[in-house]
ROSE-4610 file (N, C-alpha, C; in Angstrom, 1 decimal, always signed):
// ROSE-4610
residu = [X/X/X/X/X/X/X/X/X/X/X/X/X/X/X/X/X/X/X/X/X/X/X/X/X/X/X/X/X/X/X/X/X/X/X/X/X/X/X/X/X/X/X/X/X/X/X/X/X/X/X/X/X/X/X/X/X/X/X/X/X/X/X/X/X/X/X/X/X/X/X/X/X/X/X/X/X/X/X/X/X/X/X/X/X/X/X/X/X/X/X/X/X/X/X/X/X/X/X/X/X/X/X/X/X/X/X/X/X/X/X/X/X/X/X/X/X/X/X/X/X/X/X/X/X/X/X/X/X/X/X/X/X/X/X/X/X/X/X/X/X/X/X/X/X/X/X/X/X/X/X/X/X/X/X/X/X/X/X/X/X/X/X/X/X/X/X/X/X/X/X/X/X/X/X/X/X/X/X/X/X/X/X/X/X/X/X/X/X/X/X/X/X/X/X/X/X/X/X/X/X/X/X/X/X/X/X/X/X/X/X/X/X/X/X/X/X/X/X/X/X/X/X/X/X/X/X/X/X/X/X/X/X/X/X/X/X/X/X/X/X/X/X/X/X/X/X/X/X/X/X/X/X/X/X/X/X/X/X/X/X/X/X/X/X/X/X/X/X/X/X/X/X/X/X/X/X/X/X/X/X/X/X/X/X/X/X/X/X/X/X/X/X/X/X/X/X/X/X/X/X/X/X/X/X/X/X/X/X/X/X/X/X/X/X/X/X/X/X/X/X/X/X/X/X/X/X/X/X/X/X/X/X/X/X/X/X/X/X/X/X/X/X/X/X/X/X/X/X/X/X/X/X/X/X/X/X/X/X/X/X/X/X/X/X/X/X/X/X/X/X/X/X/X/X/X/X/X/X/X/X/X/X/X/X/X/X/X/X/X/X/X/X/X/X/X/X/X/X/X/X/X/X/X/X/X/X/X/X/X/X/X/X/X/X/X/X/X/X/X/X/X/X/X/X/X/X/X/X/X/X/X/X/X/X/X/X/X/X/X/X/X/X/X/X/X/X/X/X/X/X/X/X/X/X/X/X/X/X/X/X/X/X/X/X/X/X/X/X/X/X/X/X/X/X/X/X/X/X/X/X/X/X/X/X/X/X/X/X/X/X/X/X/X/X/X/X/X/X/X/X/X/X/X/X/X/X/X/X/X/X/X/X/X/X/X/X/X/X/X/X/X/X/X/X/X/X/X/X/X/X/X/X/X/X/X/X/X/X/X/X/X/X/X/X/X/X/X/X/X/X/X/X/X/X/X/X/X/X/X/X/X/X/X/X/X/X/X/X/X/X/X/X/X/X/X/X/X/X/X/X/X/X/X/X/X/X/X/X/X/X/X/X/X/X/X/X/X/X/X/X/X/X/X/X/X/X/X/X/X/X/X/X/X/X/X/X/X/X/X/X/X/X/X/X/X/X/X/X/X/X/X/X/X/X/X/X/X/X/X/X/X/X/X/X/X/X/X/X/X/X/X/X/X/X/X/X/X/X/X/X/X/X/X/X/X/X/X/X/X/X/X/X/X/X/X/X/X/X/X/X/X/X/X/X/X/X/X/X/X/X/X/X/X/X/X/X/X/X/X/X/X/X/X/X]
num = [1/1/1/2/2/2/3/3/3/4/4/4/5/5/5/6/6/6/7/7/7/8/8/8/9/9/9/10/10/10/11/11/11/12/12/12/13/13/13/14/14/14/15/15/15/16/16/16/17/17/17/18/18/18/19/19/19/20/20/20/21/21/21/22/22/22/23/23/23/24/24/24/25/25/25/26/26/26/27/27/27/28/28/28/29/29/29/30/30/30/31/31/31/32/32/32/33/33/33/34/34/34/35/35/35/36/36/36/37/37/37/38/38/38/39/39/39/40/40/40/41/41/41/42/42/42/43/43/43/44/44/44/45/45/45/46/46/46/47/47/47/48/48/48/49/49/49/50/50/50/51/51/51/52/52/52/53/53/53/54/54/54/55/55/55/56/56/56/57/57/57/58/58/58/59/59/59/60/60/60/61/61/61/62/62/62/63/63/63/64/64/64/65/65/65/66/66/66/67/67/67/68/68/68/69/69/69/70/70/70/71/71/71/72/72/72/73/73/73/74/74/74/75/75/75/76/76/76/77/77/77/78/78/78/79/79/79/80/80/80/81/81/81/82/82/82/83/83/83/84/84/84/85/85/85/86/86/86/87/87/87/88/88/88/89/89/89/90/90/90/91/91/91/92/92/92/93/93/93/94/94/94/95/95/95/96/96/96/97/97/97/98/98/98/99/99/99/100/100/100/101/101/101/102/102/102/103/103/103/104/104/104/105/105/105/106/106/106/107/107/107/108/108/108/109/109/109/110/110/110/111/111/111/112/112/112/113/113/113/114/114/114/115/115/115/116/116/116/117/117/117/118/118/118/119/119/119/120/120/120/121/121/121/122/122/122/123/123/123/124/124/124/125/125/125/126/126/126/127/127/127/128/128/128/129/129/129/130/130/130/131/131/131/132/132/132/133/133/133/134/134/134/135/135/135/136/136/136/137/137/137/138/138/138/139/139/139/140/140/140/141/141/141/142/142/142/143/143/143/144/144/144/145/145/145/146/146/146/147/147/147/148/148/148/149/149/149/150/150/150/151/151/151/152/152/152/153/153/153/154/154/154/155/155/155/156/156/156/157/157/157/158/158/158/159/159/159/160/160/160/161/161/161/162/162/162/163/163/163/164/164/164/165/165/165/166/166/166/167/167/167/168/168/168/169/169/169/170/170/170/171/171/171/172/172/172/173/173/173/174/174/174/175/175/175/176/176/176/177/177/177/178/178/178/179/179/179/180/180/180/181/181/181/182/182/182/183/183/183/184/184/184/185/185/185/186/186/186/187/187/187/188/188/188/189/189/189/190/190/190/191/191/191/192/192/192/193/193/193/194/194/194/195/195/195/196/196/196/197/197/197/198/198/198/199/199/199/200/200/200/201/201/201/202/202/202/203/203/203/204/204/204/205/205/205/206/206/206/207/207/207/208/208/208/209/209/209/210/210/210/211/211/211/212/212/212/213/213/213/214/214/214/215/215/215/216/216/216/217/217/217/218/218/218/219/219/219/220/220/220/221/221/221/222/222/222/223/223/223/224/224/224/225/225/225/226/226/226/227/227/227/228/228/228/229/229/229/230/230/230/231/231/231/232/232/232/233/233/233/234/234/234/235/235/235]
x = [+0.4/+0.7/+1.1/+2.5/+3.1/+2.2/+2.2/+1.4/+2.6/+1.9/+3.2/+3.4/+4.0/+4.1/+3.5/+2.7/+2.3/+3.0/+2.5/+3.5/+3.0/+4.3/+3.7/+4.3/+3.3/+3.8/+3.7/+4.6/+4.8/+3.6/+3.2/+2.0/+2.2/+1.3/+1.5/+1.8/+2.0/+1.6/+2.9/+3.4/+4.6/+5.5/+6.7/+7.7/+8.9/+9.5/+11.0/+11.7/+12.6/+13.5/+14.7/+14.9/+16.0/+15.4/+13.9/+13.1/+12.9/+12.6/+12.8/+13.5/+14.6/+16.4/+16.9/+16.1/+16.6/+15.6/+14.7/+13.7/+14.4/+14.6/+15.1/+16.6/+17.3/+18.2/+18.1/+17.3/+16.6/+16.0/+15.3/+14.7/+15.8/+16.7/+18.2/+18.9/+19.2/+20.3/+19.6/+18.2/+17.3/+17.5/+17.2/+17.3/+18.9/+19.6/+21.2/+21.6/+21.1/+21.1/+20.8/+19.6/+18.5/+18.7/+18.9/+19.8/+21.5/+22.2/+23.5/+23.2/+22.0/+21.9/+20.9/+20.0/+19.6/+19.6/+20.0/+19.6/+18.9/+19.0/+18.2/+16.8/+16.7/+15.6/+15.0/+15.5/+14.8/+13.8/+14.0/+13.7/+12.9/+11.5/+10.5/+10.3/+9.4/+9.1/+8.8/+7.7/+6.9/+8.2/+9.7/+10.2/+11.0/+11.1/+12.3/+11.2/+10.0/+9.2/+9.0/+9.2/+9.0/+10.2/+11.3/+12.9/+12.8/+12.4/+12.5/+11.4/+10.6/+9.6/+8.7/+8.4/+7.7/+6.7/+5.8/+4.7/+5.4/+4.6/+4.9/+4.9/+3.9/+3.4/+4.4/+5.4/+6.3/+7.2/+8.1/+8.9/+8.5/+7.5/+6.9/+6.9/+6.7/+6.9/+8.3/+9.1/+10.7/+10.9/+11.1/+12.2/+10.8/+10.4/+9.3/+9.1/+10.0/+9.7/+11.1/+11.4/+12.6/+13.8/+13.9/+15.3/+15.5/+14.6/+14.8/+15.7/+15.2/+15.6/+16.6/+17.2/+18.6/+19.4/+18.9/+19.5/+20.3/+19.3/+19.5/+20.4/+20.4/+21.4/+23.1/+23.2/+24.4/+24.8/+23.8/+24.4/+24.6/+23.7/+24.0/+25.2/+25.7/+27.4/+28.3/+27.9/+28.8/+29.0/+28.1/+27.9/+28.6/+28.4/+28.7/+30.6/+30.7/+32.4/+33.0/+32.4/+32.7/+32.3/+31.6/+31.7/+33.5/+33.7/+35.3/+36.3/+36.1/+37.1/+37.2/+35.8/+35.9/+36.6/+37.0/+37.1/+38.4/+38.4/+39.2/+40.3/+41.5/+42.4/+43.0/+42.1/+43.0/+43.3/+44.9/+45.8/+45.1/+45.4/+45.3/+46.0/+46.4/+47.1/+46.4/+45.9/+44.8/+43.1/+42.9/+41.9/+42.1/+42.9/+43.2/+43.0/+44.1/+44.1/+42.5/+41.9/+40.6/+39.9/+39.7/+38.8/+39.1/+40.8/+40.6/+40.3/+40.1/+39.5/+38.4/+37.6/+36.2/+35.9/+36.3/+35.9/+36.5/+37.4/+38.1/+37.3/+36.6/+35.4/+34.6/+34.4/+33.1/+31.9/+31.2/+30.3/+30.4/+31.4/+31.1/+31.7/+32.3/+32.6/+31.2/+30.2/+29.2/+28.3/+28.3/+27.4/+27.7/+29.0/+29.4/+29.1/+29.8/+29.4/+27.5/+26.8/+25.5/+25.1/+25.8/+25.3/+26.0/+26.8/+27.5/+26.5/+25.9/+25.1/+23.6/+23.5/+21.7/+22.1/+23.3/+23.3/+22.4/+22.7/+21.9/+20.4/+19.7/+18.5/+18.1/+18.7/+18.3/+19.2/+19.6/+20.1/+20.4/+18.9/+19.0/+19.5/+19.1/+19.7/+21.3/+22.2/+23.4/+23.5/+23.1/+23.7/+23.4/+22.3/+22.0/+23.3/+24.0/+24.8/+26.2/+26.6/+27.5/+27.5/+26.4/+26.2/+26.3/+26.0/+25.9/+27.1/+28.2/+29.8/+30.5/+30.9/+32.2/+32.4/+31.6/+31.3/+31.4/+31.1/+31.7/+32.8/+33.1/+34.9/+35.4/+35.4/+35.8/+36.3/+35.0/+35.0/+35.5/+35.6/+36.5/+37.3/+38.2/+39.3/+39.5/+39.3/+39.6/+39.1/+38.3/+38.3/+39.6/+40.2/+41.4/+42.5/+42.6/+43.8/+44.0/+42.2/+42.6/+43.2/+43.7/+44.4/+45.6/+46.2/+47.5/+47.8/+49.1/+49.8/+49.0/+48.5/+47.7/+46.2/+45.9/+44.6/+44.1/+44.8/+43.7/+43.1/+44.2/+44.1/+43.4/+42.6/+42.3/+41.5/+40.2/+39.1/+39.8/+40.9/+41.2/+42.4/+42.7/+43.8/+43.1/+42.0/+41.4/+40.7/+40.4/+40.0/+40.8/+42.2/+42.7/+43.6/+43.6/+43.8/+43.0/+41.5/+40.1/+40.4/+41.2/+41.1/+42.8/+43.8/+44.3/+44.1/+43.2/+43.0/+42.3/+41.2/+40.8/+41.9/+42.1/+43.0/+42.7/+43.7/+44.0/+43.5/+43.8/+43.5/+42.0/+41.3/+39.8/+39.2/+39.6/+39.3/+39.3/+40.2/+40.6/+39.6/+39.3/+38.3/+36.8/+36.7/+35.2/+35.4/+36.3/+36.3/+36.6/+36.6/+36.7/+37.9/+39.1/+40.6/+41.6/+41.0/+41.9/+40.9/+41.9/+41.2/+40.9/+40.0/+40.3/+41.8/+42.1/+43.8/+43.4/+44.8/+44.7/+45.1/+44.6/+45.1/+46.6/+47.6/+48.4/+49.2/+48.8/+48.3/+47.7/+46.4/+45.7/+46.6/+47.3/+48.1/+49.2/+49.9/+50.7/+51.0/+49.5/+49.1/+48.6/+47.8/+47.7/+48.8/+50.1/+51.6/+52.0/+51.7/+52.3/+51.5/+50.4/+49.0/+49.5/+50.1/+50.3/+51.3/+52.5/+54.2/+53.7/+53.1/+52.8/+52.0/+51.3/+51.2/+51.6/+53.1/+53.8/+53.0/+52.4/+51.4/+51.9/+53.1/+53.5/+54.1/+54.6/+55.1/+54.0/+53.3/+52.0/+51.4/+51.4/+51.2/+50.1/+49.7/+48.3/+49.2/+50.3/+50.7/+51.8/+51.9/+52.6/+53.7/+55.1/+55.8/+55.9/+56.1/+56.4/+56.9/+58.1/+59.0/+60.2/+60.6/+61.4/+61.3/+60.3/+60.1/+59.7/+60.5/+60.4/+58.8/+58.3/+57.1/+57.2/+56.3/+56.5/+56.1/+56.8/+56.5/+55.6/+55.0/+54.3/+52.9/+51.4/+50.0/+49.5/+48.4/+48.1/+46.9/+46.6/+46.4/+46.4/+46.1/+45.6/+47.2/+47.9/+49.1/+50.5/+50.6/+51.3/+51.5/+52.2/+52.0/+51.8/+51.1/+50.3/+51.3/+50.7/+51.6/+50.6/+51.0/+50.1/+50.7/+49.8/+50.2/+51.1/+51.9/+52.5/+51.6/+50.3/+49.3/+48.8/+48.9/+48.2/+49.4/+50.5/+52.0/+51.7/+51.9/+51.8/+50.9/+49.3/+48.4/+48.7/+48.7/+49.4/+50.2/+51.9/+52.9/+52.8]
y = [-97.9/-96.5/-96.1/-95.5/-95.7/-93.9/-93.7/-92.2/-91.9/-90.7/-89.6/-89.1/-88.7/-88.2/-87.1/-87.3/-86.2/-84.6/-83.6/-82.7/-81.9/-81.5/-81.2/-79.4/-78.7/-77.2/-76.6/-75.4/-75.3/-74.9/-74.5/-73.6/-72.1/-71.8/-70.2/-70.2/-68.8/-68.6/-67.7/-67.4/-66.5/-66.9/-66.0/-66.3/-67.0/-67.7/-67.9/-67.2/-67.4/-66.3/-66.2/-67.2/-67.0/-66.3/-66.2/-65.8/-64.2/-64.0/-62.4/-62.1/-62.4/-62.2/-61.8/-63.1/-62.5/-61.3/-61.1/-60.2/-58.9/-58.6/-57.7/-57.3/-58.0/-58.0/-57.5/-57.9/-57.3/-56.1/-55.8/-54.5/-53.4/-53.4/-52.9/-52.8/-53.8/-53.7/-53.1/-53.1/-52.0/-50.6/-50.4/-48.9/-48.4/-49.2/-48.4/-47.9/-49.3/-49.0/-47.7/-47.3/-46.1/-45.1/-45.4/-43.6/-43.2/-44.2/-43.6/-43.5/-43.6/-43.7/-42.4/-42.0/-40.8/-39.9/-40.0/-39.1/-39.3/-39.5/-40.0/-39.2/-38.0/-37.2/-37.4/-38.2/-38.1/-39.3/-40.3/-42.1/-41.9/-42.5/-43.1/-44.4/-44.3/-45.8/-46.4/-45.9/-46.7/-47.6/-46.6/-46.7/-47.9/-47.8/-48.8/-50.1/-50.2/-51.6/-52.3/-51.3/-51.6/-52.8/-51.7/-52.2/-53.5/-53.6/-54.7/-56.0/-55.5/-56.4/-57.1/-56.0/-56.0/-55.1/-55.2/-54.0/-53.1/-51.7/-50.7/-51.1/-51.6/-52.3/-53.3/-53.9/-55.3/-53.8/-52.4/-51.9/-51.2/-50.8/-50.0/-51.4/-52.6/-53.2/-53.6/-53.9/-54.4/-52.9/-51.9/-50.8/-49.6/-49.5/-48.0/-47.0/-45.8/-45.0/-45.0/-44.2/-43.9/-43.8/-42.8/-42.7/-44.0/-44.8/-46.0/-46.9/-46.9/-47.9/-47.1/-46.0/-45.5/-45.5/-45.6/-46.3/-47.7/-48.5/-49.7/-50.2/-49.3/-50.1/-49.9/-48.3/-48.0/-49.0/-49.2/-50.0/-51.8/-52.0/-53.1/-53.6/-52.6/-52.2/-52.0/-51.9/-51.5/-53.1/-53.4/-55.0/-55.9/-55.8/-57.2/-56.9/-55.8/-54.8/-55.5/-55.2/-55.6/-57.1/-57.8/-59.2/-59.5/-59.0/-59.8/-59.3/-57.5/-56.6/-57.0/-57.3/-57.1/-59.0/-59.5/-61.1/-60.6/-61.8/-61.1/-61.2/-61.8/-62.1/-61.1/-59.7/-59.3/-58.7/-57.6/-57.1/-55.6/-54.6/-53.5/-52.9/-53.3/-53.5/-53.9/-55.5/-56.2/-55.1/-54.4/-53.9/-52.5/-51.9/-50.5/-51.1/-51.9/-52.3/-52.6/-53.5/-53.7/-52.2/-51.4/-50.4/-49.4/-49.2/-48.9/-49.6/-50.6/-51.5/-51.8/-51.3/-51.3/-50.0/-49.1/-47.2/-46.8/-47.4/-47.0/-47.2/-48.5/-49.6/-48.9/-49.0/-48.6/-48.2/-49.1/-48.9/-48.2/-48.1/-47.3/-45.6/-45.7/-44.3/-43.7/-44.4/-44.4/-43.8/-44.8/-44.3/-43.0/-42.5/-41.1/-40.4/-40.5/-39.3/-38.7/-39.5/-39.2/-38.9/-39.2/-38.3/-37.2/-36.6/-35.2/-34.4/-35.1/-34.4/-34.2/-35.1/-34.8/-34.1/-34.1/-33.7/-32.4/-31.7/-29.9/-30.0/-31.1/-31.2/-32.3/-33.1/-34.2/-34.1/-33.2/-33.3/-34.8/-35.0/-36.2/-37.5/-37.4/-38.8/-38.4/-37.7/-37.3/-37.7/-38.0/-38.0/-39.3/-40.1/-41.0/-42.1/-41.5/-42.1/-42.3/-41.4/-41.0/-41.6/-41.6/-43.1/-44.5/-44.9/-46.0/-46.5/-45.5/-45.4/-45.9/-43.9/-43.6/-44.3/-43.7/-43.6/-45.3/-46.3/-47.8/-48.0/-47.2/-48.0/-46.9/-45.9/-45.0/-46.3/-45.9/-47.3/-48.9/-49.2/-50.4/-50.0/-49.1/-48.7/-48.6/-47.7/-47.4/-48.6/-50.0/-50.7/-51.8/-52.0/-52.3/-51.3/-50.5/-49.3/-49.3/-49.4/-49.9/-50.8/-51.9/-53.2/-52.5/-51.5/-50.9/-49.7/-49.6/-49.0/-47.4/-47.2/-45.5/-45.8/-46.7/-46.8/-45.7/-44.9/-43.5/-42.7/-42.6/-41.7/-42.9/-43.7/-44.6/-43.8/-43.3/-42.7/-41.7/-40.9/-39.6/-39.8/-41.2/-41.6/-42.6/-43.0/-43.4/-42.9/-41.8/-40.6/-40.3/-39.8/-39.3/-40.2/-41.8/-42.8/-42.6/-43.1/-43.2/-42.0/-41.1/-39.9/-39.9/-40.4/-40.9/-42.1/-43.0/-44.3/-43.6/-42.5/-41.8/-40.6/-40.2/-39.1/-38.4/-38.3/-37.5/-38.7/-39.6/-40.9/-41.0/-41.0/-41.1/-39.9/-38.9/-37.5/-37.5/-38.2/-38.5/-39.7/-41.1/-41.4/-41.1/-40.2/-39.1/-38.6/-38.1/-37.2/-38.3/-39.3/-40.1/-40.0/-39.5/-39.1/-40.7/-41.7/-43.3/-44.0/-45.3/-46.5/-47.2/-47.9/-48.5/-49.1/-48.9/-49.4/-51.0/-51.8/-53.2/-53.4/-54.7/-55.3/-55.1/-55.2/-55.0/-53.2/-52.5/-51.4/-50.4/-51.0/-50.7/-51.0/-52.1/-52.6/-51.8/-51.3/-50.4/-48.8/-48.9/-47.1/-47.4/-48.6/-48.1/-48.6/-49.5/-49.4/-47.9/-47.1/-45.5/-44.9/-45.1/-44.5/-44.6/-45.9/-46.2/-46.1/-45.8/-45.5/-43.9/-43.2/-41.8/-41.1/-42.3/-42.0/-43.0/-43.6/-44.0/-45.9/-46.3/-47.6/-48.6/-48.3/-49.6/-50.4/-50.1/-51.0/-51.4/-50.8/-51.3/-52.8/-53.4/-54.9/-54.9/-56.1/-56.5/-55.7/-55.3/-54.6/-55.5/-55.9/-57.0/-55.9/-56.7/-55.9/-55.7/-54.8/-54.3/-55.2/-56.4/-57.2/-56.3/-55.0/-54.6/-53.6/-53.9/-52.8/-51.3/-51.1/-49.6/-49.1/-48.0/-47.6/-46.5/-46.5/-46.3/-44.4/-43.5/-42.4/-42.4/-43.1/-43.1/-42.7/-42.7/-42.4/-43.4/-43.7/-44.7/-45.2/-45.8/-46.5/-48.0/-49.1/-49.8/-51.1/-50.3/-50.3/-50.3/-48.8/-48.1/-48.6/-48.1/-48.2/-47.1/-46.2/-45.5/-44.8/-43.1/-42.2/-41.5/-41.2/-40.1/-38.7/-38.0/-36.6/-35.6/-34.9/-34.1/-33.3/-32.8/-32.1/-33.0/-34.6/-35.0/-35.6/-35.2/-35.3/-34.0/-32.9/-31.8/-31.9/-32.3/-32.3/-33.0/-34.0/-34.9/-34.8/-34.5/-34.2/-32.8]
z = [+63.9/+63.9/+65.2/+65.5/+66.7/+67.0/+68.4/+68.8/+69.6/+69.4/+69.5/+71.1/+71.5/+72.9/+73.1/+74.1/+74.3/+75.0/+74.2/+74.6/+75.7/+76.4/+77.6/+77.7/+78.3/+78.5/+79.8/+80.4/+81.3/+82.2/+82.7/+83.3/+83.8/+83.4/+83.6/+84.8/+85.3/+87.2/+87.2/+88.1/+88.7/+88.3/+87.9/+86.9/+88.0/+88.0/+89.0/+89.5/+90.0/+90.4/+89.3/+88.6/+87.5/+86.5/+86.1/+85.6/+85.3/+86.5/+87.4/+86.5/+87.4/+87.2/+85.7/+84.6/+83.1/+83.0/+83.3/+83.1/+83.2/+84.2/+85.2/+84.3/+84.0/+83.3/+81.9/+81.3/+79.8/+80.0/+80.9/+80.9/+81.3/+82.2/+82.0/+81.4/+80.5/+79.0/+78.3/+78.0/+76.8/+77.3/+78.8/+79.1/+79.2/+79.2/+79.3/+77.6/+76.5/+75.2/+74.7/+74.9/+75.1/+75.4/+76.8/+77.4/+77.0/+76.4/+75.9/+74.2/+73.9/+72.2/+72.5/+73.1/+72.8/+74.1/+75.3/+76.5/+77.5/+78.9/+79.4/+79.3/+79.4/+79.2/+78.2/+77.0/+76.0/+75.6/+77.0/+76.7/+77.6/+77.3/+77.8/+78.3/+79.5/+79.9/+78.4/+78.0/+76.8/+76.0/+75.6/+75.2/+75.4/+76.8/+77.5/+77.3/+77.8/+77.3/+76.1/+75.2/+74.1/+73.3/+73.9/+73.5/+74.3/+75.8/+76.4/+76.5/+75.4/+75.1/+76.4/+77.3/+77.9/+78.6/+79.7/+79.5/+80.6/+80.4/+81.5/+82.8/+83.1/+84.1/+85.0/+84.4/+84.7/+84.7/+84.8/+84.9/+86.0/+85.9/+87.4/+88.4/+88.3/+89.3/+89.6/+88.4/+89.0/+89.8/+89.0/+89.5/+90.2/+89.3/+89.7/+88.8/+88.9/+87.8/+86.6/+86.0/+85.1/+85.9/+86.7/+87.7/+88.3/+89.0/+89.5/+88.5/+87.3/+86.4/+85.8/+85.8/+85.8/+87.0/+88.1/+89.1/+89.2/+89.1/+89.2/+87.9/+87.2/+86.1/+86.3/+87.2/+87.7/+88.6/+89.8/+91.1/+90.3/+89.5/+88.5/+88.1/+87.7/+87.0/+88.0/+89.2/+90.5/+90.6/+91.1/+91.7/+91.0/+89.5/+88.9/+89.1/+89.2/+88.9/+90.6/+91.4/+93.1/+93.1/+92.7/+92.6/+92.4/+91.5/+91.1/+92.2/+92.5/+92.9/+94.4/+95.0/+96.6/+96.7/+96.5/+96.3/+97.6/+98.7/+100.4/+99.7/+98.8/+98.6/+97.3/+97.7/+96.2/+96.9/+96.3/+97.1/+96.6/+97.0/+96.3/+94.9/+94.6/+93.2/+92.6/+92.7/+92.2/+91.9/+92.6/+93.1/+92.4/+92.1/+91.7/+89.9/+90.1/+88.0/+87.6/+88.3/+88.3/+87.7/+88.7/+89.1/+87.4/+87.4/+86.2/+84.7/+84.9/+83.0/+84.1/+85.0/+84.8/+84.4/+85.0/+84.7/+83.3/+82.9/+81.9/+80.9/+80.6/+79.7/+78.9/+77.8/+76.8/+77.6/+78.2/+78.6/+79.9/+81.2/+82.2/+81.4/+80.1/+79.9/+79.8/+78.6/+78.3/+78.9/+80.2/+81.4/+81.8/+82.0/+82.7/+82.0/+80.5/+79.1/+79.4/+80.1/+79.9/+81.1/+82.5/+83.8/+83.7/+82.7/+83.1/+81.8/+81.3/+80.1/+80.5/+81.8/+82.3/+84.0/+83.9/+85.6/+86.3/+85.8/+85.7/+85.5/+84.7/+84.8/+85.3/+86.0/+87.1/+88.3/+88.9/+90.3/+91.4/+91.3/+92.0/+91.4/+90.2/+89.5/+89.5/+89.6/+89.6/+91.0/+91.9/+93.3/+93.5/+93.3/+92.6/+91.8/+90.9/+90.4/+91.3/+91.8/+92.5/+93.8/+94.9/+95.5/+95.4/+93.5/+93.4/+92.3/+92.4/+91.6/+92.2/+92.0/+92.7/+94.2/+94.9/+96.3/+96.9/+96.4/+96.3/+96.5/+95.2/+94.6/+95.8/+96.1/+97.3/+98.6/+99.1/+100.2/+99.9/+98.9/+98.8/+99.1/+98.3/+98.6/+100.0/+100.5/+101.9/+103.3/+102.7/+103.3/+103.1/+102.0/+102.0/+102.9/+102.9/+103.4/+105.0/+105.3/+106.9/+107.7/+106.6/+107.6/+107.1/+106.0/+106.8/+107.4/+106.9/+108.4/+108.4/+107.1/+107.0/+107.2/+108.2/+108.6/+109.5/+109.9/+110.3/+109.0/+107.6/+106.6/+105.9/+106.0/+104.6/+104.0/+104.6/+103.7/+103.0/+103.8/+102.6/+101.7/+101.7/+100.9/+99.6/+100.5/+99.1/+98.0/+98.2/+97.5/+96.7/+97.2/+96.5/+95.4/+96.2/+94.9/+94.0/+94.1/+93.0/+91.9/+92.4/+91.7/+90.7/+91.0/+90.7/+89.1/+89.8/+89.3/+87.7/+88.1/+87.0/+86.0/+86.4/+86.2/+85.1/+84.0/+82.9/+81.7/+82.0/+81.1/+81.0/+82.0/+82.1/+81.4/+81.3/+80.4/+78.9/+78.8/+77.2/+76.7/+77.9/+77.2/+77.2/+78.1/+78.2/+76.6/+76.3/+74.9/+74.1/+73.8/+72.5/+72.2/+72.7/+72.3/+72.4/+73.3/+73.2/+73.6/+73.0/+74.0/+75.1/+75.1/+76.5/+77.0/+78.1/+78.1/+78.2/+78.2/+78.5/+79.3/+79.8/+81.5/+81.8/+81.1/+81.5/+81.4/+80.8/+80.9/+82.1/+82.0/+83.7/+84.9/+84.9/+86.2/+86.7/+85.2/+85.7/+85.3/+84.8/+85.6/+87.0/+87.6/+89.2/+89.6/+89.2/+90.0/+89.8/+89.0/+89.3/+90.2/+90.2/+90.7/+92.8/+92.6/+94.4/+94.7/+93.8/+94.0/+94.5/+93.9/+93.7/+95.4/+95.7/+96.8/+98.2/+97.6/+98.7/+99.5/+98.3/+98.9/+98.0/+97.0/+96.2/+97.4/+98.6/+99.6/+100.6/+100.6/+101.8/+101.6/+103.0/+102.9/+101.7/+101.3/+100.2/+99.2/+99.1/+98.1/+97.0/+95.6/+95.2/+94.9/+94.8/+93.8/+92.7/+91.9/+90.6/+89.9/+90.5/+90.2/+88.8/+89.9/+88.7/+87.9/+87.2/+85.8/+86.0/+85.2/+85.2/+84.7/+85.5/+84.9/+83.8/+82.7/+81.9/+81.5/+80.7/+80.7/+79.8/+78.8/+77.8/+78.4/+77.1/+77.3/+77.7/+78.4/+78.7/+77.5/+76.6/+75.5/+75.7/+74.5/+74.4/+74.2/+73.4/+73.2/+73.9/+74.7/+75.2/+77.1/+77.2/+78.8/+79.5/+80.9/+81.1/+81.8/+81.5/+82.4/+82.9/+84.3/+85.0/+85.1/+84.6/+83.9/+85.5/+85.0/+86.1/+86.7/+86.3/+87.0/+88.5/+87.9/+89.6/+90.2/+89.9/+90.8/+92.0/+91.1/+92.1/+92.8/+92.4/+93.3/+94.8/+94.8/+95.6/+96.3/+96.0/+96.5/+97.6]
């Protein structure tokens, strides 16, 4: 009678750091689920544990209270977004198309749709967000812009790209009105996005190779137009 191997189990004690990490990670995907399915005001710790199958206690120690852990899920979504975008060798082009099929996305619309619906009654978590966004992609931007030739204007030219990059298109998918655009789509709404403000030639800048940019909606489908309201702005 052959005997069996004996089985062996891990031992309890302090979780890993990859450990953490999924942990940390699960307790975030339950509270982002949560707050764009009912409000953030309206989701509880108890709630977010429950969804994340873990105790109050393990969220008060990852993050701390509720804002924390609506915090941390924004700068979450920054990070993983700047992982790819800040990489030394992307041009601005690269970095603009980027920014919009990350902002443009189900889920970062998601995320917005629900700080402009708690903003008034959480202040701080709005500023909060806005630190751990916009105010990123801002500064990327404008850390690209300084190695060219409008490196006195980068901060206030990246601005008024970011705002660009968003535009009329980002409105429409706040209101459920289109889809997310597609990469090739995204690319050349920010090639109009930097023609528009005179950076389709700026070094880190690729060419167009040609193609005419497109007057159409910007869609899934379609290729992207930036509405004549943020021409005049600009110009």
């Amino acid at each position: 009678m052959s005997e069996k191997p004996a089985r062996t189990s891990r031992k309890r004690g302090r979780p890993t750091e990859v450990e953490r990490a999924e942990r940390r990670d699960q307790i975030l995907d339950s509270a982002v689920e949560l707050f764009t399915a009912h409000g953030y005001g309206r989701v509880t710790i108890d709630e977010i544990a429950s969804a994340a199958r873990v105790t109050k206690r393990t969220i008060y120690t990852y993050f701390g209270d509720k804002a924390e852990v609506f915090t941390a899920a924004i700068e979450r979504f920054r990070l993983r977004a700047l992982k790819d975008l800040a990489r030394p060798a992307r041009s601005i082009e690269d970095v603009s198309a980027g920014i919009i099929q990350v902002l443009h996305a189900d889920d970062a619309v998601g995320m917005h749709r629900l700080m402009i619906s708690e903003c008034q009654q959480f202040p701080e978590l709005a500023s909060n967000f806005y630190d751990s966004g916009p105010r990123g992609y801002v500064e990327l931007l404008a850390s690209i812009l300084t190695k060219t030739s409008i490196a006195e204007d980068a901060a206030q030219v990246a601005e008024a790209l970011f705002g660009l990059l968003l535009g009329e298109p980002h409105r429409r998918r706040l209101l459920g009105l289109s889809p997310a655009p597609t990469k090739d789509a995204a690319r050349l709404y920010a090639l109009e996005a930097l023609s528009l403000l005179g950076l389709d030639g700026a070094p880190g800048s690729r060419s167009p190779n040609g193609r005419r940019h497109s007057s159409g909606p910007v869609d899934a489908q379609e290729e992207p137009r930036i509405p004549s309201a943020a021409r005049t702005e600009v110009d």
